[in-house]
mmCIF file as Biopython writes it, N, C-alpha, C and O atoms, coordinates in Angstrom:
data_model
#
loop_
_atom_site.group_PDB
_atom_site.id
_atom_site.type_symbol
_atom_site.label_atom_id
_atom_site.label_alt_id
_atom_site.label_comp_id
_atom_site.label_asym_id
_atom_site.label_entity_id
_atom_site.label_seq_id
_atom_site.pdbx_PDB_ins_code
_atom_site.Cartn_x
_atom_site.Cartn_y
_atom_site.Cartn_z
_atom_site.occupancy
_atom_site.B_iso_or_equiv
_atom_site.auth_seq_id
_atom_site.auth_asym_id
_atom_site.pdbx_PDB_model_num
ATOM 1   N N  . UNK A ? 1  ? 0.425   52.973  -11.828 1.0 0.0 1  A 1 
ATOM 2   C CA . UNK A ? 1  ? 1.093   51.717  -11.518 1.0 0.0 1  A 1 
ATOM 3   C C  . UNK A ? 1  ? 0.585   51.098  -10.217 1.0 0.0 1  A 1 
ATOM 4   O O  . UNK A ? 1  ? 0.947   50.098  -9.597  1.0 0.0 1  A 1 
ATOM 5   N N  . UNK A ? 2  ? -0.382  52.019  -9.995  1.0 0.0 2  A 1 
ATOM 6   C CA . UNK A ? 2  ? -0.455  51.232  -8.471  1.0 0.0 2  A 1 
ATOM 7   C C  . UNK A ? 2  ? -1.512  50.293  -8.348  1.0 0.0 2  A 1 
ATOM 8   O O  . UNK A ? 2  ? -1.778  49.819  -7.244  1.0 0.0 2  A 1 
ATOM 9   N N  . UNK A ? 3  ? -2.272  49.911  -9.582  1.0 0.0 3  A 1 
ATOM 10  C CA . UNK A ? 3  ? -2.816  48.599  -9.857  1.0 0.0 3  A 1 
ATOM 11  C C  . UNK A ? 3  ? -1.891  47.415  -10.121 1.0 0.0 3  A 1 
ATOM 12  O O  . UNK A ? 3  ? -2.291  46.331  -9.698  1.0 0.0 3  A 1 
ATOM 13  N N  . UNK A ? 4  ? -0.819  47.446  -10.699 1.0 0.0 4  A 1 
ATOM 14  C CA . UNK A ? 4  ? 0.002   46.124  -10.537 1.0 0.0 4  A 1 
ATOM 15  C C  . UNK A ? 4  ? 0.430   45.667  -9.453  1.0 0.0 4  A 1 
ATOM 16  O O  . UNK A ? 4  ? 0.422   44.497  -9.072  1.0 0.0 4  A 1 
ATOM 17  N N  . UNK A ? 5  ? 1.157   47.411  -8.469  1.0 0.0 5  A 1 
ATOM 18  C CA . UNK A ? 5  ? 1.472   47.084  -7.076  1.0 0.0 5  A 1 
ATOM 19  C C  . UNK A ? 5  ? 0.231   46.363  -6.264  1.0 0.0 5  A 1 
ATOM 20  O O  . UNK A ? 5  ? 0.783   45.518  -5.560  1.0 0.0 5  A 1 
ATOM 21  N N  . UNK A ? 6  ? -0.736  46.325  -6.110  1.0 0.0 6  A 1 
ATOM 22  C CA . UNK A ? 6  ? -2.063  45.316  -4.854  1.0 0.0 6  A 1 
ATOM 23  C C  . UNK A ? 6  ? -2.166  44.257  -6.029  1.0 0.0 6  A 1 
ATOM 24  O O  . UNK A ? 6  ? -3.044  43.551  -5.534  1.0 0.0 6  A 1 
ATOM 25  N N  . UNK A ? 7  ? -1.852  43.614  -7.339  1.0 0.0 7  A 1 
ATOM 26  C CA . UNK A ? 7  ? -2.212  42.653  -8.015  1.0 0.0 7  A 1 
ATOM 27  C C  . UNK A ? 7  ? -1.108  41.662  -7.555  1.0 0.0 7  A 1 
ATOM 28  O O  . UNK A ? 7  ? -1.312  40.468  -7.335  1.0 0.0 7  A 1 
ATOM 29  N N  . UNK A ? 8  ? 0.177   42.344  -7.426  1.0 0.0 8  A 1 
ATOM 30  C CA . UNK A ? 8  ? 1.138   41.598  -6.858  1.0 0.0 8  A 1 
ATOM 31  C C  . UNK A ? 8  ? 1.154   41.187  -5.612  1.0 0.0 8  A 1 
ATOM 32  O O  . UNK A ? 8  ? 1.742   40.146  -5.320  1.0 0.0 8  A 1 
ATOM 33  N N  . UNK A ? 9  ? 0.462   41.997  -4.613  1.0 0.0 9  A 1 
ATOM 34  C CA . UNK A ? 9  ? 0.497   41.846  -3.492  1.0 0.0 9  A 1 
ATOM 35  C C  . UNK A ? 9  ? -0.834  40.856  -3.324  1.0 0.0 9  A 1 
ATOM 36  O O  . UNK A ? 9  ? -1.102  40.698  -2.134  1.0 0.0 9  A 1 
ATOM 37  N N  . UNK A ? 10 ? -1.266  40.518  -3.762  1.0 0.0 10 A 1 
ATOM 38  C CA . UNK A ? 10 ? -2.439  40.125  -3.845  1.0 0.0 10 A 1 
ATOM 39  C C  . UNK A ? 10 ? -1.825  38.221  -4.774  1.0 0.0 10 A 1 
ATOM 40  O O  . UNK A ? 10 ? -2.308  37.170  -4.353  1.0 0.0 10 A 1 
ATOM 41  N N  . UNK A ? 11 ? -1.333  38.226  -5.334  1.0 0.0 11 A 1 
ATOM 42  C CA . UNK A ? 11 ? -0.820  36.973  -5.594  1.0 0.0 11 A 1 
ATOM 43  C C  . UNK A ? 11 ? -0.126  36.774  -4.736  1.0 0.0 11 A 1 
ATOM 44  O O  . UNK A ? 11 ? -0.485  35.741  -4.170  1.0 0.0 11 A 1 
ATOM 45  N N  . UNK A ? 12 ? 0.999   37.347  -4.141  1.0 0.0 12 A 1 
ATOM 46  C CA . UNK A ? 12 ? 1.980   37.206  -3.328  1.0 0.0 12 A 1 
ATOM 47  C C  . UNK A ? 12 ? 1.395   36.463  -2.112  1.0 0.0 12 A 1 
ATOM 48  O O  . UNK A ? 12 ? 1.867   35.384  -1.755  1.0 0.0 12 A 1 
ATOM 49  N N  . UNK A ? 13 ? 0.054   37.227  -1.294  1.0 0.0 13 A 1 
ATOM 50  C CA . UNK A ? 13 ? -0.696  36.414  -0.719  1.0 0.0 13 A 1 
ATOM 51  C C  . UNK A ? 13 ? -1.326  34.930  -0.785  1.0 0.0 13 A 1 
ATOM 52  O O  . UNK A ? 13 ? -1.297  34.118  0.140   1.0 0.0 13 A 1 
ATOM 53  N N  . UNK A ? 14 ? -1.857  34.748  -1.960  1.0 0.0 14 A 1 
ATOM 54  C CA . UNK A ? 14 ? -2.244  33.649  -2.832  1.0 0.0 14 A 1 
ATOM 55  C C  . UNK A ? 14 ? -1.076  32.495  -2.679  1.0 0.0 14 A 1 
ATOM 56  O O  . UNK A ? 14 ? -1.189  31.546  -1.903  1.0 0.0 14 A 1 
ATOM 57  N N  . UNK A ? 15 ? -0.148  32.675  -3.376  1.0 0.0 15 A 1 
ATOM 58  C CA . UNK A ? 15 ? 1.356   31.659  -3.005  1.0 0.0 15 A 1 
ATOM 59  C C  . UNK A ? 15 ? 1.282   31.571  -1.252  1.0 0.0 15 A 1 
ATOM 60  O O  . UNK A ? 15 ? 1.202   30.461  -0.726  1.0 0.0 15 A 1 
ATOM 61  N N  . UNK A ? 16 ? 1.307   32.460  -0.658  1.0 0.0 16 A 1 
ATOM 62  C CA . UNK A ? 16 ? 1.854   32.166  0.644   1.0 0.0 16 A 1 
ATOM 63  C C  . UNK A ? 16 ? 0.274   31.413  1.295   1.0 0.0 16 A 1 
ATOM 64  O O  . UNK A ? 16 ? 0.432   31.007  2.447   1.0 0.0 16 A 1 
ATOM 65  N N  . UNK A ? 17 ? -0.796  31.244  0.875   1.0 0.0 17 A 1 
ATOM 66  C CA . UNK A ? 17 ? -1.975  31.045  1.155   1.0 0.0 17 A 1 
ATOM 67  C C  . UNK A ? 17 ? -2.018  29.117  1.098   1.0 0.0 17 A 1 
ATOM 68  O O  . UNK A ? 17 ? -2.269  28.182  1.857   1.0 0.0 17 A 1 
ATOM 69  N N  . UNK A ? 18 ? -1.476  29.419  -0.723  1.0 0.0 18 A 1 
ATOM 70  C CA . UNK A ? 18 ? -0.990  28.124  -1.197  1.0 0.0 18 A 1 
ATOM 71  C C  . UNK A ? 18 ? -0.277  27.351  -0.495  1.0 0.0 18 A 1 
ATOM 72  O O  . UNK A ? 18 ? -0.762  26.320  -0.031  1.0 0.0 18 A 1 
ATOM 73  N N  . UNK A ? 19 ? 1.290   27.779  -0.239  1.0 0.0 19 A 1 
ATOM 74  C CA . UNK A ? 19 ? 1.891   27.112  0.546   1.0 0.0 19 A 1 
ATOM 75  C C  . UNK A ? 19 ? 1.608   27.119  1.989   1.0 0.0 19 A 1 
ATOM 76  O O  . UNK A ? 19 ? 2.190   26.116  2.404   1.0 0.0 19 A 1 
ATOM 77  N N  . UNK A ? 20 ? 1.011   27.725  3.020   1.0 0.0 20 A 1 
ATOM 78  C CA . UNK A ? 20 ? 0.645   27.113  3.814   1.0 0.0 20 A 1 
ATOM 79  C C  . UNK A ? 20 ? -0.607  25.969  3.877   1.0 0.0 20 A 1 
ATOM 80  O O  . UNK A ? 20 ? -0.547  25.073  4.718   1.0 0.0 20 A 1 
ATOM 81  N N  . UNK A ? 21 ? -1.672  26.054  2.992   1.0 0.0 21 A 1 
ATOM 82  C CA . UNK A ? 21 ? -2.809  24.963  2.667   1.0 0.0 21 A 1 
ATOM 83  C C  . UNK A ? 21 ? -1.536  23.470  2.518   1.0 0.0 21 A 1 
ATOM 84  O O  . UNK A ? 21 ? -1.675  22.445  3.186   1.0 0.0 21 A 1 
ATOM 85  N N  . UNK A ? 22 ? -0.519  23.658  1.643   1.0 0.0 22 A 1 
ATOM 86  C CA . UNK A ? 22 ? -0.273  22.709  1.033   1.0 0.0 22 A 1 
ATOM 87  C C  . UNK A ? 22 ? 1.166   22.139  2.235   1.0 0.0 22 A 1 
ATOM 88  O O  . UNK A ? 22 ? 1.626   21.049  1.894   1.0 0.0 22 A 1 
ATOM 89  N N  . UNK A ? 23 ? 1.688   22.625  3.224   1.0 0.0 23 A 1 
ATOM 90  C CA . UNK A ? 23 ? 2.117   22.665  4.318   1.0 0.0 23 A 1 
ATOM 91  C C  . UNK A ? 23 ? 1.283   21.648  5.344   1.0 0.0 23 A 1 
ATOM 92  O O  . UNK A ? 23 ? 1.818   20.588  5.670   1.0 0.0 23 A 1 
ATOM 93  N N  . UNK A ? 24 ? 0.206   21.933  5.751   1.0 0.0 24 A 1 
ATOM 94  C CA . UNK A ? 24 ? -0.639  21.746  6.796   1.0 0.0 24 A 1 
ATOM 95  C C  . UNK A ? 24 ? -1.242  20.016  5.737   1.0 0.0 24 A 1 
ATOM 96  O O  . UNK A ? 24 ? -1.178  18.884  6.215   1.0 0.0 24 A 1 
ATOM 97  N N  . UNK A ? 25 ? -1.580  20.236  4.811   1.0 0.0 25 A 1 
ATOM 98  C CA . UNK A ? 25 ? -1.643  18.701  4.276   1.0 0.0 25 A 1 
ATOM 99  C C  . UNK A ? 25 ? -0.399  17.898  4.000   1.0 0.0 25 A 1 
ATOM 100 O O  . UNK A ? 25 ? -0.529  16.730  3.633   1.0 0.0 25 A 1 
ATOM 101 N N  . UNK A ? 26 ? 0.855   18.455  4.155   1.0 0.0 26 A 1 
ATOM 102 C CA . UNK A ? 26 ? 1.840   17.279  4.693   1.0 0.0 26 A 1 
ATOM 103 C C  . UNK A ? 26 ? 1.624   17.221  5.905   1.0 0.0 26 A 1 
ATOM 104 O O  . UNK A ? 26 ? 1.175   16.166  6.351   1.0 0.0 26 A 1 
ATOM 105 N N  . UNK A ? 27 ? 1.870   18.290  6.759   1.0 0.0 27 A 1 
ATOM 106 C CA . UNK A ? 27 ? 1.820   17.567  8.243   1.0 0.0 27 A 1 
ATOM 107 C C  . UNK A ? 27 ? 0.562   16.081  8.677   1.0 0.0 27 A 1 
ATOM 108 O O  . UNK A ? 27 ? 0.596   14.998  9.261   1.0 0.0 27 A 1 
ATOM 109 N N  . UNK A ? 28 ? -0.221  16.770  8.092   1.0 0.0 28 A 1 
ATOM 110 C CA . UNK A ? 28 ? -1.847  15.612  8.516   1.0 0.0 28 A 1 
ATOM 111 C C  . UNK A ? 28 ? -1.377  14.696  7.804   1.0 0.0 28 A 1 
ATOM 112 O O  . UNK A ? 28 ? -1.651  13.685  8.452   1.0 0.0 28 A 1 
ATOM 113 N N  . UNK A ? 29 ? -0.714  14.301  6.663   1.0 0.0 29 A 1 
ATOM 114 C CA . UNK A ? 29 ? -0.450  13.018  6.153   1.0 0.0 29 A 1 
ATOM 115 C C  . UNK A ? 29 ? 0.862   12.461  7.067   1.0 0.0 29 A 1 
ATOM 116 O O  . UNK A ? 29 ? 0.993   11.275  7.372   1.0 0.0 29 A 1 
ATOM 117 N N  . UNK A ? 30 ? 1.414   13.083  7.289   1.0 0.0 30 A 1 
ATOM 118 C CA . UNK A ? 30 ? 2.423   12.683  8.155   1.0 0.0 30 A 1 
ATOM 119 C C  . UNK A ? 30 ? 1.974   12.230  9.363   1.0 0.0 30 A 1 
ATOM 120 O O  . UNK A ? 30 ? 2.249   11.149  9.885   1.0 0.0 30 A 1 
ATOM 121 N N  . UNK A ? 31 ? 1.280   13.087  9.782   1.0 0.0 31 A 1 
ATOM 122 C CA . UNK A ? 31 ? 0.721   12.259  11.172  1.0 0.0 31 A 1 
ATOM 123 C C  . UNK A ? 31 ? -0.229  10.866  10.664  1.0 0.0 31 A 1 
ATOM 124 O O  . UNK A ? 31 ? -0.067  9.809   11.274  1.0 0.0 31 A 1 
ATOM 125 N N  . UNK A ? 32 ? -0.952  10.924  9.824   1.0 0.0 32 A 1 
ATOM 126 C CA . UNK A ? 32 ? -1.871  9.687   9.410   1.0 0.0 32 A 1 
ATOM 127 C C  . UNK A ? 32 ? -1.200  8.939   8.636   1.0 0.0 32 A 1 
ATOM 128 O O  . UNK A ? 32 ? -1.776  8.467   7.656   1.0 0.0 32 A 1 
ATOM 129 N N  . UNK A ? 33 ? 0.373   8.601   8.911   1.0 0.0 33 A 1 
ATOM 130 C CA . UNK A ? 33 ? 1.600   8.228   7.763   1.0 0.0 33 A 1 
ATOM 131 C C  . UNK A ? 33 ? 0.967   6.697   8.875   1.0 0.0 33 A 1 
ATOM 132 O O  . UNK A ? 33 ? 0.421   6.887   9.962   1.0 0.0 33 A 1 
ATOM 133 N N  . UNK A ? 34 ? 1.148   5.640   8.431   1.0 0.0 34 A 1 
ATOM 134 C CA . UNK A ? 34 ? 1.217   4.282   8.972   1.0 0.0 34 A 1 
ATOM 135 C C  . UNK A ? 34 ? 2.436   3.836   8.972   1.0 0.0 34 A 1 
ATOM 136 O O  . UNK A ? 34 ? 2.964   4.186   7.916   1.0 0.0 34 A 1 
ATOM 137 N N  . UNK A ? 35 ? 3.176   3.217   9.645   1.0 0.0 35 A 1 
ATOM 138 C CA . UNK A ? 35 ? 4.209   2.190   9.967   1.0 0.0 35 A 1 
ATOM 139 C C  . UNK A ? 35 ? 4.345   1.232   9.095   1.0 0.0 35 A 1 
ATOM 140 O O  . UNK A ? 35 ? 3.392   0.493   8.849   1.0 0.0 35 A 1 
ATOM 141 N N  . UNK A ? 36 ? 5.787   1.055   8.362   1.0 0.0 36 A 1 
ATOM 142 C CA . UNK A ? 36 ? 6.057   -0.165  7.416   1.0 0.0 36 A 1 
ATOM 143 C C  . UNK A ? 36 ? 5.639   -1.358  8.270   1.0 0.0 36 A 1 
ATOM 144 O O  . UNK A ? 36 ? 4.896   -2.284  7.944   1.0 0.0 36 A 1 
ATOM 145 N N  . UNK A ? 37 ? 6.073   -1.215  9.070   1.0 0.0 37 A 1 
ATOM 146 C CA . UNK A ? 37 ? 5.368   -2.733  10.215  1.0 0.0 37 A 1 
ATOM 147 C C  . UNK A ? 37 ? 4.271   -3.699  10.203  1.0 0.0 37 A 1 
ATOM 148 O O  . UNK A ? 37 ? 4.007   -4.901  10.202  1.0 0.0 37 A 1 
ATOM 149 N N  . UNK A ? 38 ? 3.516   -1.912  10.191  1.0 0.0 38 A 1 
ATOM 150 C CA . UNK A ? 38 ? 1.810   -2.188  10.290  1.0 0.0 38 A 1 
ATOM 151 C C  . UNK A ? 38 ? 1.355   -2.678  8.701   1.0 0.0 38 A 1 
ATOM 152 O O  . UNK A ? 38 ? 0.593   -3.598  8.406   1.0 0.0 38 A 1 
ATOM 153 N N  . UNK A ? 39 ? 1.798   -2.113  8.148   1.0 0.0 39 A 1 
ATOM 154 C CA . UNK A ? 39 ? 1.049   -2.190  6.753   1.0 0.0 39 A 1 
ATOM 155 C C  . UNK A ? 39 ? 1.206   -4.002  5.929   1.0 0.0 39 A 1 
ATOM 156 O O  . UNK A ? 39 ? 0.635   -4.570  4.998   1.0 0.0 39 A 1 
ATOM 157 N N  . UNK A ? 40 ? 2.370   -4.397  6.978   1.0 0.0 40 A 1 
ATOM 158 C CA . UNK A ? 40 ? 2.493   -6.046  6.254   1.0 0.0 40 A 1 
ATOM 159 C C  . UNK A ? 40 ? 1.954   -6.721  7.086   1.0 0.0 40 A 1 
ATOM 160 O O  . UNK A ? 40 ? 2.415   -7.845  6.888   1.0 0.0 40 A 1 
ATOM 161 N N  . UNK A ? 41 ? 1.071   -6.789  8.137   1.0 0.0 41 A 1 
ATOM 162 C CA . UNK A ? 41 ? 0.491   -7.792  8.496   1.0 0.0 41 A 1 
ATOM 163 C C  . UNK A ? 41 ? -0.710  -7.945  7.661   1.0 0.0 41 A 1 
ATOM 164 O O  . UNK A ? 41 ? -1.444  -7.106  7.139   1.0 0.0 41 A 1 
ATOM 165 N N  . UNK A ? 42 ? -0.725  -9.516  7.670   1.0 0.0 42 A 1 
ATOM 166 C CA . UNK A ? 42 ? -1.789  -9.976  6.990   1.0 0.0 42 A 1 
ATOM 167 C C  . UNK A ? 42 ? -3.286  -9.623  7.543   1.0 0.0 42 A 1 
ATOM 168 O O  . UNK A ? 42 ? -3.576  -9.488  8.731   1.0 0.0 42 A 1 
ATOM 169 N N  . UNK A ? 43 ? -4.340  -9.478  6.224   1.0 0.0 43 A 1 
ATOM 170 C CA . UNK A ? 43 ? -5.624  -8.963  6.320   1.0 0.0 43 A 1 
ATOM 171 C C  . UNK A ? 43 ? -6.311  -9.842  5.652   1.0 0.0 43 A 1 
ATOM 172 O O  . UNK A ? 43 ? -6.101  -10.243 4.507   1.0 0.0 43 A 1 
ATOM 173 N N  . UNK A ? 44 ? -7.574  -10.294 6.768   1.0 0.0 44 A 1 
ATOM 174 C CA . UNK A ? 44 ? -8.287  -11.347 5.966   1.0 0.0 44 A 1 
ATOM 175 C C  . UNK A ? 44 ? -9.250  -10.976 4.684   1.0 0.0 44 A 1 
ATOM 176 O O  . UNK A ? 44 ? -9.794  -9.873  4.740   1.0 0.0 44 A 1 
ATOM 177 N N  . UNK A ? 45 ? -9.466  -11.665 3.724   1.0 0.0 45 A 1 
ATOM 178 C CA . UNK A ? 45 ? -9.695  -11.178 2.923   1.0 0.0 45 A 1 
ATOM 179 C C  . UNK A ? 45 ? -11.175 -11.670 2.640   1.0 0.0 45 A 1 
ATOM 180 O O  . UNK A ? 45 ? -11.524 -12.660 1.996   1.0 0.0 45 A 1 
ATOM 181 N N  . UNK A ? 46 ? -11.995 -10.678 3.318   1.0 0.0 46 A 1 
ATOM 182 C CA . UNK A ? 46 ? -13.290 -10.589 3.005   1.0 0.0 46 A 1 
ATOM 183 C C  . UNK A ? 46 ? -14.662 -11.243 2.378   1.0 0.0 46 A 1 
ATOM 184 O O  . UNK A ? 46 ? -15.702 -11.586 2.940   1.0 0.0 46 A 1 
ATOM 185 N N  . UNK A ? 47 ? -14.247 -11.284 0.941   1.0 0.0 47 A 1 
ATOM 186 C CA . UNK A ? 47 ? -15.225 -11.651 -0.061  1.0 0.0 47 A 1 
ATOM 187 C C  . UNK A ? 47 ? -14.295 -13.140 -0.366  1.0 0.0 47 A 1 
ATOM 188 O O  . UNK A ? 47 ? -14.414 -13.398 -1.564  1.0 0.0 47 A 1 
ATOM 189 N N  . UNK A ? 48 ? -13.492 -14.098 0.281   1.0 0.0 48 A 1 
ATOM 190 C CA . UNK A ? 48 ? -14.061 -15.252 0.205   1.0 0.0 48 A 1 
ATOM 191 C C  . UNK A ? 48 ? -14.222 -15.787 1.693   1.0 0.0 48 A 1 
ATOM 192 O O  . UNK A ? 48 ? -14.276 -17.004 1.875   1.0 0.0 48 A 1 
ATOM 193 N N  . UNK A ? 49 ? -14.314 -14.751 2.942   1.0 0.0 49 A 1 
ATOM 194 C CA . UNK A ? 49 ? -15.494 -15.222 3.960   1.0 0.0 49 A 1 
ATOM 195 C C  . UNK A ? 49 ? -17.299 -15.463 3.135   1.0 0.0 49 A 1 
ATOM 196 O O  . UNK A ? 49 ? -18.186 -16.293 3.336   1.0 0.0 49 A 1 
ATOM 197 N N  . UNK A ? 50 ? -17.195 -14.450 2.331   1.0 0.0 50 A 1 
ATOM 198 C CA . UNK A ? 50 ? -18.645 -13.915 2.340   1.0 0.0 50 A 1 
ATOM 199 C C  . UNK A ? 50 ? -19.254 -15.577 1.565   1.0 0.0 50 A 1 
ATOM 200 O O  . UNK A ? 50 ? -20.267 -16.216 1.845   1.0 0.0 50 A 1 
ATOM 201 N N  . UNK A ? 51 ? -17.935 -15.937 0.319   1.0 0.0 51 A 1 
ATOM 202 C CA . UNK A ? 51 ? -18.200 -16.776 -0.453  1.0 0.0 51 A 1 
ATOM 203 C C  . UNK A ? 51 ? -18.459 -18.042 0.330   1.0 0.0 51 A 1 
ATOM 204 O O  . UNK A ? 51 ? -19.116 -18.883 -0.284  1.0 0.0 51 A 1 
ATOM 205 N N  . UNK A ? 52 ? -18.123 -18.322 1.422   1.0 0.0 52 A 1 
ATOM 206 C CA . UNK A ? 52 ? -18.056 -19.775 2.344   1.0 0.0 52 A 1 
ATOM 207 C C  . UNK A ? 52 ? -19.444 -20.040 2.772   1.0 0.0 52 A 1 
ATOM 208 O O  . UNK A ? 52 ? -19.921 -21.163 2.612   1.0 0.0 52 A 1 
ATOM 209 N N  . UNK A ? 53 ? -20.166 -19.022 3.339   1.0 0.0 53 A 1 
ATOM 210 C CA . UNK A ? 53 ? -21.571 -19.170 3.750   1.0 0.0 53 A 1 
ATOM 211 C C  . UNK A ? 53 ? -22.624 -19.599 3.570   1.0 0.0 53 A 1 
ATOM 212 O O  . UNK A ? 53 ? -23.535 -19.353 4.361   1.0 0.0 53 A 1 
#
């Protein structure tokens, strides 16, 4: 039995591997989260500068 016991322990790792990977990419989105504020100011819109020329 003591191949199931390190297969388990061995996923068990895996999940906790998982959830910290998947931990650390909320935080970074959280920090790179933008402000409702920011996100409604107006942005000029590019391709009909380009079209005026």
């Amino acid at each position: 039995m003591q191949g199931d016991e390190a297969s388990s322990k061995g996923e068990q790792s895996e999940a906790a591997e998982r959830q910290a990977a998947k931990q650390r990419i909320l935080d970074q989105a959280e920090a790179e989260r933008v402000p409702v504020q920011d996100t409604t100011r107006a942005v000029p819109d590019r391709r009909w500068r380009r079209d005026q020329r």
